[in-house]
One Martini backbone bead per residue (centre of mass of N, CA, C, O) as a GRO file, in nm:
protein
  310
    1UNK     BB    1  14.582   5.370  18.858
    2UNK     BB    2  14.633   5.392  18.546
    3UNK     BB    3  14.486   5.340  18.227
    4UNK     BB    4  14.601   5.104  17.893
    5UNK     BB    5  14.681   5.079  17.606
    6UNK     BB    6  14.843   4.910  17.385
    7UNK     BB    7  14.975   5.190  17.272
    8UNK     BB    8  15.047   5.314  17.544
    9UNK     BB    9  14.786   5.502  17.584
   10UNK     BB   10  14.588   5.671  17.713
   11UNK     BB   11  14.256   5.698  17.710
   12UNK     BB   12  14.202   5.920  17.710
   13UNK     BB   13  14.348   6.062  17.468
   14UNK     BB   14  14.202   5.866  17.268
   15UNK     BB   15  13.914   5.984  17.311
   16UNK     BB   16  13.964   6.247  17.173
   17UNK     BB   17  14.096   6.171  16.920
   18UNK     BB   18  13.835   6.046  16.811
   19UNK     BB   19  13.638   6.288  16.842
   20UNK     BB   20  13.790   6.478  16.660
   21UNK     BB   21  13.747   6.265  16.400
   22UNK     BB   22  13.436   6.295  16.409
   23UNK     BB   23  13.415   6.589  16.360
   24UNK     BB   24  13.574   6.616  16.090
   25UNK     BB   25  13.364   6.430  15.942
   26UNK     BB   26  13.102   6.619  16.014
   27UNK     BB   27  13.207   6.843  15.876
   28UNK     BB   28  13.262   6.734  15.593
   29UNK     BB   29  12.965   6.637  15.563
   30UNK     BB   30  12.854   6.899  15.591
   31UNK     BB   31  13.020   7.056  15.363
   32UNK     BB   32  12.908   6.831  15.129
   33UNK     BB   33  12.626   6.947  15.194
   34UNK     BB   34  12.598   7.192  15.135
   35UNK     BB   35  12.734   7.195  14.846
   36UNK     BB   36  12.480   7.049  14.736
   37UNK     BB   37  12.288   7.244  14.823
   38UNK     BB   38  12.357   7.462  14.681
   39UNK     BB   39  12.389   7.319  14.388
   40UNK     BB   40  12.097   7.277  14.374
   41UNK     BB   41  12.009   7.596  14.397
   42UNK     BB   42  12.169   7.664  14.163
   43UNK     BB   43  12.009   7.504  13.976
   44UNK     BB   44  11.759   7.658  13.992
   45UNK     BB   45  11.776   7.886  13.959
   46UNK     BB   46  11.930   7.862  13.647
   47UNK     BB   47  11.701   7.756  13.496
   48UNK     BB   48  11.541   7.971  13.442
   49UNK     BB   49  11.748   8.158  13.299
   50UNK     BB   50  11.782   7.904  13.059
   51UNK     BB   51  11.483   7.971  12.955
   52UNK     BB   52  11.453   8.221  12.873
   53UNK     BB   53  11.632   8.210  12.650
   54UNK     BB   54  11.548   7.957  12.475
   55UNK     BB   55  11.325   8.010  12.440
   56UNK     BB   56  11.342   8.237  12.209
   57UNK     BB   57  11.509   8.090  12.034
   58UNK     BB   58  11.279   7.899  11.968
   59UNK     BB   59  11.067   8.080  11.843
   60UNK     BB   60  11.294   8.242  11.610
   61UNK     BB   61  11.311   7.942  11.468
   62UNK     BB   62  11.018   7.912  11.442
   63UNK     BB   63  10.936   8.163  11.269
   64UNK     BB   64  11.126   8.145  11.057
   65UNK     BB   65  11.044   7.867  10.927
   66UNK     BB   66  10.785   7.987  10.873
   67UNK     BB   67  10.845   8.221  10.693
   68UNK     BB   68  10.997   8.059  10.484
   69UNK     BB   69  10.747   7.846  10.407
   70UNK     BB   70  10.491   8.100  10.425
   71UNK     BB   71  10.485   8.401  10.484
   72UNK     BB   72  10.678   8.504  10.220
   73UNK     BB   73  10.470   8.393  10.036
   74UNK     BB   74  10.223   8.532  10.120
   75UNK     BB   75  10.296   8.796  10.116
   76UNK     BB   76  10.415   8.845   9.838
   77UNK     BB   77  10.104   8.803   9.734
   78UNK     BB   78  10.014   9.043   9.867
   79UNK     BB   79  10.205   9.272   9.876
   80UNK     BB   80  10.398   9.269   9.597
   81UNK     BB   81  10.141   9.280   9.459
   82UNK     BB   82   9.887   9.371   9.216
   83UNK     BB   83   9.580   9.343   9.172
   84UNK     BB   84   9.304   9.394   8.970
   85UNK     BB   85   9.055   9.279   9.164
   86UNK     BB   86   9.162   9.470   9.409
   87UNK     BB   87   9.017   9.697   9.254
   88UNK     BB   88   8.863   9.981   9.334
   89UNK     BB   89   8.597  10.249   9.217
   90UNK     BB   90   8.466  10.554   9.384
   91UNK     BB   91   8.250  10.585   9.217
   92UNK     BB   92   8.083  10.462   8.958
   93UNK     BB   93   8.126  10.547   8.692
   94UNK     BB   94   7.971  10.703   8.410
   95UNK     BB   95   7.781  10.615   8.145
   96UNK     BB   96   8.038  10.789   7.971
   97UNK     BB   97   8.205  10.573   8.041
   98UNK     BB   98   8.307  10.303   7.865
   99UNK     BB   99   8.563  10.179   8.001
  100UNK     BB  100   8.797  10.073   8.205
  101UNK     BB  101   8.979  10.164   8.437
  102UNK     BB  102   9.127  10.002   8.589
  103UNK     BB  103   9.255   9.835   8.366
  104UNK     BB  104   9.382  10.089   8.214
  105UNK     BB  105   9.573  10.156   8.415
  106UNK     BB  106   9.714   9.892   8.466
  107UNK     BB  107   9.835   9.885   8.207
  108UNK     BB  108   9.978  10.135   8.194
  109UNK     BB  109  10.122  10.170   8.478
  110UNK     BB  110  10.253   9.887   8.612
  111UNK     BB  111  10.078   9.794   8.878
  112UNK     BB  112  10.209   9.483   8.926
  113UNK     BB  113  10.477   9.609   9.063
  114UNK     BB  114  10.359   9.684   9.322
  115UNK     BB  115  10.408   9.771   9.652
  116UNK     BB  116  10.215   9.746   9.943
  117UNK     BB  117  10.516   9.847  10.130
  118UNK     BB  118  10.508  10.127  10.039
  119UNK     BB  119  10.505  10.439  10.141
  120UNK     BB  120  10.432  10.523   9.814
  121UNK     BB  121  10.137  10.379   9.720
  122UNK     BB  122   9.917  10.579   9.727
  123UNK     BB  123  10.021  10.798   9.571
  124UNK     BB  124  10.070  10.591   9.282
  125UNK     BB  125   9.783  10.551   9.268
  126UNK     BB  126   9.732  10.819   9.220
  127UNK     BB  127   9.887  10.902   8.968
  128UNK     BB  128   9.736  10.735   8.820
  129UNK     BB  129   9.487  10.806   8.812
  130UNK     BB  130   9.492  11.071   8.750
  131UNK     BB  131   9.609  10.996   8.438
  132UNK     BB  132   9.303  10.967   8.335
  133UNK     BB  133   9.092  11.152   8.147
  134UNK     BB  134   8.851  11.109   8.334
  135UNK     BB  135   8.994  11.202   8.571
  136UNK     BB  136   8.982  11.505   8.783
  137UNK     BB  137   8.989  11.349   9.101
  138UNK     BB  138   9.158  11.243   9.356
  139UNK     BB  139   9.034  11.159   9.693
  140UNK     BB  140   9.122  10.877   9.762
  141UNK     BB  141   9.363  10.620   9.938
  142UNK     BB  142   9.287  10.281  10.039
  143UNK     BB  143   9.435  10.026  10.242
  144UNK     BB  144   9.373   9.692  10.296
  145UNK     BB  145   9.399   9.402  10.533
  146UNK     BB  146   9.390   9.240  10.219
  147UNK     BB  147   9.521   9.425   9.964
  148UNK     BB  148   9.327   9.630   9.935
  149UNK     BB  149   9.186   9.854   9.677
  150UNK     BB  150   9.061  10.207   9.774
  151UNK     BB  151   8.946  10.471   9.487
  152UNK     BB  152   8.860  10.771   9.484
  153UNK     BB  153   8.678  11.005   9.282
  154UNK     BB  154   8.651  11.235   9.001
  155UNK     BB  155   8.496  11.330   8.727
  156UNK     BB  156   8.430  11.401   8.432
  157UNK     BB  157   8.210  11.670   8.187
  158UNK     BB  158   8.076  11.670   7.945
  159UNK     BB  159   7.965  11.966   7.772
  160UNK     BB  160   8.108  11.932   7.456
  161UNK     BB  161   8.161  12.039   7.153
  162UNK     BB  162   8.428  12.047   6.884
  163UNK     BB  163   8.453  12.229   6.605
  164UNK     BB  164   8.669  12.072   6.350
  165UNK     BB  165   8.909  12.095   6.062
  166UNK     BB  166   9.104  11.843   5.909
  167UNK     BB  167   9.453  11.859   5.895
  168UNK     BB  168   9.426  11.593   5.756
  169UNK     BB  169   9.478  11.496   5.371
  170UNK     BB  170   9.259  11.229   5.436
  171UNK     BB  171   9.078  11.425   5.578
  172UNK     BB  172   8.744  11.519   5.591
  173UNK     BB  173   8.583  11.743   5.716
  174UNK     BB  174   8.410  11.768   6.024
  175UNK     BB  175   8.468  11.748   6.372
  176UNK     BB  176   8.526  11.586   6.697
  177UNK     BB  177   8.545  11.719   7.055
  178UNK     BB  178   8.563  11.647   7.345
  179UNK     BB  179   8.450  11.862   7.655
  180UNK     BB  180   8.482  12.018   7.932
  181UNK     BB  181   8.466  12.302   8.186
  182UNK     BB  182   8.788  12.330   8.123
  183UNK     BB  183   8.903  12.200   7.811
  184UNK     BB  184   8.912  11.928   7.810
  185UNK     BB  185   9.049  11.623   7.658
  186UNK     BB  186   8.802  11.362   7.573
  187UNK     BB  187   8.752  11.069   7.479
  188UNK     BB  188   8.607  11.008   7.153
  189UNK     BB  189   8.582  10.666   7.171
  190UNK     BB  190   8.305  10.723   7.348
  191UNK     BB  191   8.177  10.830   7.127
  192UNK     BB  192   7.862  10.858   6.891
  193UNK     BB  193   7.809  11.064   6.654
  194UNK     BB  194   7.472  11.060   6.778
  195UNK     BB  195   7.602  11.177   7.083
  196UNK     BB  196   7.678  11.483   6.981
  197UNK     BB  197   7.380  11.586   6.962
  198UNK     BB  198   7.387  11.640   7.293
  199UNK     BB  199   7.584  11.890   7.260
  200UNK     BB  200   7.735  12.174   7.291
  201UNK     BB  201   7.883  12.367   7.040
  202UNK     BB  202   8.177  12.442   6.941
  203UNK     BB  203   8.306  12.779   6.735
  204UNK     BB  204   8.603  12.817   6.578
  205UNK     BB  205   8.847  12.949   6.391
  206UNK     BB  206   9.118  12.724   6.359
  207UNK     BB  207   9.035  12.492   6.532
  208UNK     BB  208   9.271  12.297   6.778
  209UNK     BB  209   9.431  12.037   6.895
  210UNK     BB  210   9.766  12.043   7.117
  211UNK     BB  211   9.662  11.807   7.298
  212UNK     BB  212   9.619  11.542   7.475
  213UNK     BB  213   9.443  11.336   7.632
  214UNK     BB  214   9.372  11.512   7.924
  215UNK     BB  215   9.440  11.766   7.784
  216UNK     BB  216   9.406  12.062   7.699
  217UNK     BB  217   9.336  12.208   7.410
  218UNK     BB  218   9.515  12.514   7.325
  219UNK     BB  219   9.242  12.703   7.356
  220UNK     BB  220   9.141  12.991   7.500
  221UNK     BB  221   8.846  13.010   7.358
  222UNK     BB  222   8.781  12.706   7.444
  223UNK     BB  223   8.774  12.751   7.745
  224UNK     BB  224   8.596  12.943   7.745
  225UNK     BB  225   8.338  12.819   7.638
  226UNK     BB  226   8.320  12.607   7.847
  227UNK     BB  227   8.229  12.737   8.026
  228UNK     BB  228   7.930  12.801   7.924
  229UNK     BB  229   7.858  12.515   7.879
  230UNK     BB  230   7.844  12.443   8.194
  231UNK     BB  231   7.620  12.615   8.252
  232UNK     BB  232   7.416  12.533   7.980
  233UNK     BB  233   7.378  12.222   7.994
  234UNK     BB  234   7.104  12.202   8.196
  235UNK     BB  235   6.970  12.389   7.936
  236UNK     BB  236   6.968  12.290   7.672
  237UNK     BB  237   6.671  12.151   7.610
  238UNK     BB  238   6.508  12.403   7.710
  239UNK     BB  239   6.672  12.623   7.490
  240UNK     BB  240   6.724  12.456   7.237
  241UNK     BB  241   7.083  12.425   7.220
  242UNK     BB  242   7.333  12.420   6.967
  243UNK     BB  243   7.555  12.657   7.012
  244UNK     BB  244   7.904  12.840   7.021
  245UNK     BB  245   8.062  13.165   6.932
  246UNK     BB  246   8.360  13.266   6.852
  247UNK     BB  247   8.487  13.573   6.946
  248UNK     BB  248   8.798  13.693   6.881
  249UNK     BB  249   9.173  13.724   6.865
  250UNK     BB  250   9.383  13.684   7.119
  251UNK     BB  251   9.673  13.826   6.894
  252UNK     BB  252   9.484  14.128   6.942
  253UNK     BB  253   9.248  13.985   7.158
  254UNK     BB  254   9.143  13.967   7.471
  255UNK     BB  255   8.847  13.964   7.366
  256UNK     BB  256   8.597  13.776   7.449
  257UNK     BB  257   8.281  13.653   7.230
  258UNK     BB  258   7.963  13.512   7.312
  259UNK     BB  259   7.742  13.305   7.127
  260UNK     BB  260   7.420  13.170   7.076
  261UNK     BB  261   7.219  12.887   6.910
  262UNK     BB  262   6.978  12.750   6.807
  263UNK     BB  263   6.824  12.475   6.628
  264UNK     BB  264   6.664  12.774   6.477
  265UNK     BB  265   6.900  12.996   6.442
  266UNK     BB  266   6.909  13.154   6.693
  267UNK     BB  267   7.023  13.457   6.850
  268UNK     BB  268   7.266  13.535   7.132
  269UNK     BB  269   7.414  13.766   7.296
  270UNK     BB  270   7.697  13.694   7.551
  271UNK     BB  271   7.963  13.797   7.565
  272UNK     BB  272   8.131  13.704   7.826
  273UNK     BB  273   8.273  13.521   8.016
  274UNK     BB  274   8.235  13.407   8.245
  275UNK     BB  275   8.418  13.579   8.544
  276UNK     BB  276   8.502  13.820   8.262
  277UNK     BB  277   8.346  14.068   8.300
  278UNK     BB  278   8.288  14.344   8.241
  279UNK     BB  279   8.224  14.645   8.303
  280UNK     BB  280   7.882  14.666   8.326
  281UNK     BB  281   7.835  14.373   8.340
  282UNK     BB  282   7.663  14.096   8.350
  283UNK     BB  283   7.639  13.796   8.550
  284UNK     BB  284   7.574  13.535   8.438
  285UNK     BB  285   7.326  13.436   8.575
  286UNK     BB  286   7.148  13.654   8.474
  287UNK     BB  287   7.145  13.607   8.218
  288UNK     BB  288   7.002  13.319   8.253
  289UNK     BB  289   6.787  13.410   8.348
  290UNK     BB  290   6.687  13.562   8.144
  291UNK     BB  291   6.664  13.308   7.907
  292UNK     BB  292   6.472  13.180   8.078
  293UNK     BB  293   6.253  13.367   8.081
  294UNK     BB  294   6.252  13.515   7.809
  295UNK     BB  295   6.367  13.619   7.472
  296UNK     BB  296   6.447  13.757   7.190
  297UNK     BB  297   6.549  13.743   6.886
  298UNK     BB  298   6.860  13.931   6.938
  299UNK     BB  299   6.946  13.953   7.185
  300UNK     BB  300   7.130  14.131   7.457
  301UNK     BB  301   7.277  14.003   7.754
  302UNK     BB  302   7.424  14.280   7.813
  303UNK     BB  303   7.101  14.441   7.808
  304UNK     BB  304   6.958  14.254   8.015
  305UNK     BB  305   6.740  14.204   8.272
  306UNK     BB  306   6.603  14.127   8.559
  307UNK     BB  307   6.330  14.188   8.743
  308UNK     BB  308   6.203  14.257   9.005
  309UNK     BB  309   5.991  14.133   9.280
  310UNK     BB  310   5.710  14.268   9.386
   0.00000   0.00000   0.00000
């Protein structure tokens, strides 16, 4: 005879849906735990590539931050002026430059308004030094990393006077302009009336400069002795060379004529421009050595050879 509980219900019967019942608790527990478990691994997941993002964000919000207080002000001290403190230039002018060029530069050509951040800030401080008249080429402009700026030279070098009659009705008498051997005209008030005493005098007939300082002098005659004068410039004082006189007219004759005088009015006649000797004319260097080994006043050096070593 099987036993009853009291629901009227076999026992075994009882004992199984209880089973069942504790089946499903464990299930829905397993399950829930698993879900926590999966949500935690999940959190843990997910948390490193939130601060992935988030580092980087706040990185560029703390960059900004420091930019707007400090970087922008910075950068644009150094670089977005120049100063004139900033500016080299090698090397240093020859003792014949009386002007400062930097500051001469800085004052004329407004580089106080370039930015060091332009990608053509050194060609434009190249054609500033450039247009300076004492500059003969700029060689290189270099960016340093604290925002100096460094200048390489080549300068001009004056090597004659041009003596000129002042074409002005309130001024007497004869002028002079410095050139070098280019026939370029150099700063007048660099030099002081008995410093033009120190250079070979070129003399041509109603020269004039037609070009302001730092351009060609604007006579061809002017250029041609010029050419010699920067020959014959480093033995000035040992040929005691007082002047040069040009002659021939350039509007009927293209061929220039060009004579020597030392300080005691003795003459040489030289010829052609250096470079320009005609047919049969000896190269000025053969002249200047002739000139130089010793020749008598009134001597044609375009007919005096230099006799070859025995």
């Amino acid at each position: 005879m099987h036993g009853f509980l009291v629901t009227g219900r076999p026992l075994s019967e009882s004992t199984s849906e209880s089973n069942r019942v504790r089946r499903r608790q464990r299930t829905v527990a397993e399950d829930a735990s698993g879900r926590s478990k999966l949500g935690l691994i999940a959190s843990l997941v997910a948390a490193p590539a939130i601060w992935s993002i988030a580092w980087p964000a706040l990185l560029l919000l703390s960059g900004y931050a420091a930019w707007q207080w400090w970087g922008a002000e910075h950068v644009a001290t150094k670089y977005y002026g120049v100063d004139v403190s900033a500016i080299t230039v090698s090397p240093p002018p020859p003792d014949f430059v009386r002007g400062n060029i930097v500051e001469s530069v800085y004052r004329d050509t407004g580089m106080e308004t370039l930015s060091l951040l332009d990608r053509q800030a050194c060609a434009k401080v190249g054609a500033a030094f450039g247009s300076h008249p004492w500059v003969q080429r700029v060689m290189s402009v270099r960016k340093q990393s604290n925002g100096a700026l460094e200048v390489r030279l080549a300068y001009r070098e004056p090597v004659a006077m041009v003596d000129v009659i002042s074409r002005h009705p309130e001024l007497d008498g004869v002028g002079c302009f410095a050139v070098d051997g280019a026939g370029v005209l150099l700063p007048p008030s660099d030099f002081s009336e008995s410093e033009t005493l120190d250079f070979i005098h070129i003399q041509a007939r109603g020269a004039y400069p037609t070009g302001g300082i730092g351009t060609p002098f604007g006579d061809a005659r002017i250029a041609a002795a010029a050419k010699l004068a920067e020959l014959l410039h480093p033995f000035r004082n040992e040929l005691d060379l007082h002047s040069i006189g040009v002659y021939g007219d350039l509007r009927t004759n293209p061929i220039v004529q060009l004579e020597l005088a030392t300080q005691d009015k003795d003459l040489f006649f030289w010829g052609s421009p250096p470079g320009e000797e005609v047919h049969g004319e000896p190269p000025a260097k053969m002249k200047l050595d002739t000139l130089l080994g010793g020749v008598s006043a009134g001597s044609d050096l375009r007919r005096i050879y230099v006799s070859a070593p025995q």
